[in-house]
C-alpha positions as CSV (number, residue, x, y, z in Angstrom):
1,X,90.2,19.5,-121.9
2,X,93.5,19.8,-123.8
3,X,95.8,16.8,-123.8
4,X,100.1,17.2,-123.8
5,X,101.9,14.3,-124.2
6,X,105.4,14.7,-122.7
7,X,108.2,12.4,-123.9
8,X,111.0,12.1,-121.1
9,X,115.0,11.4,-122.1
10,X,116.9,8.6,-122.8
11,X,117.7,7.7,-118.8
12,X,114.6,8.9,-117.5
13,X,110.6,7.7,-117.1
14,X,107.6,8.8,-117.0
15,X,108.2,9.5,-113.4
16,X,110.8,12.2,-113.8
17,X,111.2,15.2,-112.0
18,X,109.9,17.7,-115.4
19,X,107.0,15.0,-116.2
20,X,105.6,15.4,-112.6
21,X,106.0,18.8,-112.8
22,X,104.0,19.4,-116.0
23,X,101.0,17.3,-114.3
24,X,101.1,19.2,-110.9
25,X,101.2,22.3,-113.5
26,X,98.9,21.3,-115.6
27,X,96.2,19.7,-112.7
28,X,92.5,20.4,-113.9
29,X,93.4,22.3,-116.6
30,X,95.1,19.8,-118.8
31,X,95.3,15.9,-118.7
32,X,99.6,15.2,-119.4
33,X,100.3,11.4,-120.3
34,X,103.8,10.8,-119.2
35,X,104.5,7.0,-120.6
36,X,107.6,5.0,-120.3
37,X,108.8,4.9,-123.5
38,X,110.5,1.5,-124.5
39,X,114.4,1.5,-124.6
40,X,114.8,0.6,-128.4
41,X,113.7,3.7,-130.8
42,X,112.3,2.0,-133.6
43,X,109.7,0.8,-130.9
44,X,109.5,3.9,-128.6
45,X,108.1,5.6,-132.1
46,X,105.8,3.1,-133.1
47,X,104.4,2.9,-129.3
48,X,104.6,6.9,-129.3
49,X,102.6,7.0,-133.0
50,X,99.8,4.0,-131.4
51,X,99.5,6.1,-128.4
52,X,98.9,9.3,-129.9
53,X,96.0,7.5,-132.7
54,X,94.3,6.6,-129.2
55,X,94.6,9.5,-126.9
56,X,94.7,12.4,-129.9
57,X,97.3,14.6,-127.8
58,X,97.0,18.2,-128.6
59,X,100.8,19.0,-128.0
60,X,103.7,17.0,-127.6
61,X,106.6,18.2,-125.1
62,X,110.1,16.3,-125.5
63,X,112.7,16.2,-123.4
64,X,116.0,15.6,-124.6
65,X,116.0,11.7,-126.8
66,X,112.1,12.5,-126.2
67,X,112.5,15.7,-128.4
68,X,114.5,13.5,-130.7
69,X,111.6,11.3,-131.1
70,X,109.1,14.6,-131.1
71,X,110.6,16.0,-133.7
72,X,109.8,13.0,-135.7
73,X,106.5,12.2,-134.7
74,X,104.9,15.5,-134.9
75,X,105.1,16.5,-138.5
76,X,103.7,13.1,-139.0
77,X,100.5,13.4,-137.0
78,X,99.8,17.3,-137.7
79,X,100.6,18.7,-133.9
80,X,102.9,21.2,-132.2
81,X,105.7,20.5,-130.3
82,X,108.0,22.1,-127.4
83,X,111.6,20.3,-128.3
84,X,113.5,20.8,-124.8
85,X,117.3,20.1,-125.3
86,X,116.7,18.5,-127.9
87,X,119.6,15.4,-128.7
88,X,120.1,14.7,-132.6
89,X,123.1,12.6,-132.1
90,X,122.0,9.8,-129.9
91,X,124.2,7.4,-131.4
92,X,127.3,10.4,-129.8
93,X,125.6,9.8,-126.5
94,X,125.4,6.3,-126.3
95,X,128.9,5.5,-127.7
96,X,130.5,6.3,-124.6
97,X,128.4,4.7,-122.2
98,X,128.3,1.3,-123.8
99,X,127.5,-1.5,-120.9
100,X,125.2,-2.3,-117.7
101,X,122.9,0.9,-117.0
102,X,120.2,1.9,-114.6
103,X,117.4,4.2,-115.2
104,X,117.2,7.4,-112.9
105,X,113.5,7.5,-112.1
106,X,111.6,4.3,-111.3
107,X,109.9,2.4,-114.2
108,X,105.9,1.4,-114.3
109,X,107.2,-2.2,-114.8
110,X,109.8,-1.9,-112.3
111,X,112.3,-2.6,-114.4
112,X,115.4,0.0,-113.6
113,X,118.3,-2.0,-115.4
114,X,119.3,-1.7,-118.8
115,X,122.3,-2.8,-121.2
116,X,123.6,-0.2,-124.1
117,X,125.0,-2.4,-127.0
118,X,126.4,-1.9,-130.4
119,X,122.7,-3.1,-131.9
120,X,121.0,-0.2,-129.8
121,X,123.2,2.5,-131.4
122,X,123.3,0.9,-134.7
123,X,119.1,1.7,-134.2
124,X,119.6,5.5,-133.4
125,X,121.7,5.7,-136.5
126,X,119.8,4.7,-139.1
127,X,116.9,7.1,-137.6
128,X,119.2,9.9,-137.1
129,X,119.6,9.5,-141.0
130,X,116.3,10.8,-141.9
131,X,115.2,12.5,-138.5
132,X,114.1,16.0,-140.7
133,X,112.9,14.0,-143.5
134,X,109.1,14.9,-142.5
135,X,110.0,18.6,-141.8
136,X,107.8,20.8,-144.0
137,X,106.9,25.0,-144.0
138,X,103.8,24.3,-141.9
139,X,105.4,23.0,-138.8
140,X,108.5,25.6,-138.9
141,X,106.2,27.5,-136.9
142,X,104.9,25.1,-134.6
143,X,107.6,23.2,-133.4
144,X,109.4,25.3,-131.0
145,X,112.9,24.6,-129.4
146,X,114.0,25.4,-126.1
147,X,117.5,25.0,-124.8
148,X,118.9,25.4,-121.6
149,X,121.9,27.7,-120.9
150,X,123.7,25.2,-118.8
151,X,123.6,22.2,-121.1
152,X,126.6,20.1,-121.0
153,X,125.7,17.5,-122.9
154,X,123.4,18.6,-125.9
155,X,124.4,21.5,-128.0
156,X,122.1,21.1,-131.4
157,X,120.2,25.1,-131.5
158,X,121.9,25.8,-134.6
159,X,120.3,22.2,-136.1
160,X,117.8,22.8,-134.5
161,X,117.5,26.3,-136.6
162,X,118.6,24.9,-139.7
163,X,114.6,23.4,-139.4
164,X,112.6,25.5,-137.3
165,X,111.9,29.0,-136.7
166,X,111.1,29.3,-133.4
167,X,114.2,29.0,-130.3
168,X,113.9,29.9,-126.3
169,X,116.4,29.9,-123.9
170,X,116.3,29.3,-120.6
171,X,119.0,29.5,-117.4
172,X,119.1,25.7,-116.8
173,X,120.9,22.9,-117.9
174,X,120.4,19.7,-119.5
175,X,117.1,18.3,-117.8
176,X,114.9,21.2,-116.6
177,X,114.0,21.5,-112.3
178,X,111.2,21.2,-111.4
179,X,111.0,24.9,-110.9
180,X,112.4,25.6,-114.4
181,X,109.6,23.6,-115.7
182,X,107.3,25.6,-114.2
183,X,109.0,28.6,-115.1
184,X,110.0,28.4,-118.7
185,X,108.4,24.9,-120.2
186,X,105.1,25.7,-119.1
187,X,104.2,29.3,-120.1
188,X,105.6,28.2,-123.6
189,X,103.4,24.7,-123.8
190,X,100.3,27.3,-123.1
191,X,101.2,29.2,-126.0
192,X,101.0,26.3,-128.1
193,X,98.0,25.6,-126.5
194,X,96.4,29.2,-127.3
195,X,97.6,28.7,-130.7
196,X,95.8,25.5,-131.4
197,X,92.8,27.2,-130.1
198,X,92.8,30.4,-132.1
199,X,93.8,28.6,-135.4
């Protein structure tokens, strides 16, 4: 059975409303890890790199800092990836929202509070540095973008395309329904599948 590893955004966990969607999707077909991926970035990608040497995920699907953090990871380890809205500029985001914050789905560890400090964006920038350093021909045609027409917050296709080949649209803003996940993020996490399969 195939394995898709979805990576949720900055706010969110692996009990978000797109990460339960992909496993109700996905249910006997596919086996989708959803982890909580830790607050700091340097240690979300070396928990996202560990987890993928264990589990061998066939995919990775990112949403939003999770596509940030896709992006990386997938040239590295040699698998596809669906970017959804993906964010670039982190350190933009977080800038204005510097203090006390709260995490919008519930946390495995039950931890739902969280402080954004200089420190944390000071992180994001010295990987938003080199973020396309590990882009090569090979994976311009297996990590695919898709951006949602709503979006308010992340506006990075033409980055995005300055890298990659491959750009979908679809009529939802920044962090997919569960209905558009089913609708637009699914059929395209099946091609990548199909691909893998017929390589």
């Amino acid at each position: 059975m195939h394995k898709i590893l979805f990576l949720h955004g900055f706010y969110a966990s692996g009990q978000c409303v797109p990460a339960k969607a992909l496993k109700e999707a996905f249910d006997g077909k596919a086996v989708v890890l959803t982890p909580d991926l830790p607050l700091h970035p340097k240690e979300a990608l070396a928990f996202i790199r560990d987890l993928c040497n264990r589990e061998q995920p066939d995919v990775i699907v990112g949403n939003s800092c999770g596509s940030f953090y896709a992006q990386m990871i997938a040239p590295i380890i040699g698998i596809p990836a669906l970017l959804g809205n993906p964010h670039f500029k982190m350190t933009d985001f977080l800038q204005s929202r510097i203090g006390a914050q709260r995490y919008k789905s519930p946390r495995a560890d039950g931890h739902q509070d969280f402080i954004i400090d200089e420190t944390l964006i000071n992180e994001f920038a010295e990987l938003e540095v080199h973020q396309f350093s590990c882009c090569n021909s090979f994976d311009q045609e297996r990590i695919w973008g898709l951006f949602g027409e709503q979006d308010t917050l992340a506006h990075f296709e033409p980055l995005f395309l300055e890298h990659y080949k491959y750009s979908f649209h679809f009529p939802g803003a920044h962090t997919p329904t569960e209905q558009e996940t089913r609708i637009w993020y699914v059929p395209l996490i099946e091609k990548l599948i199909t691909n893998l399969d017929y390589r």
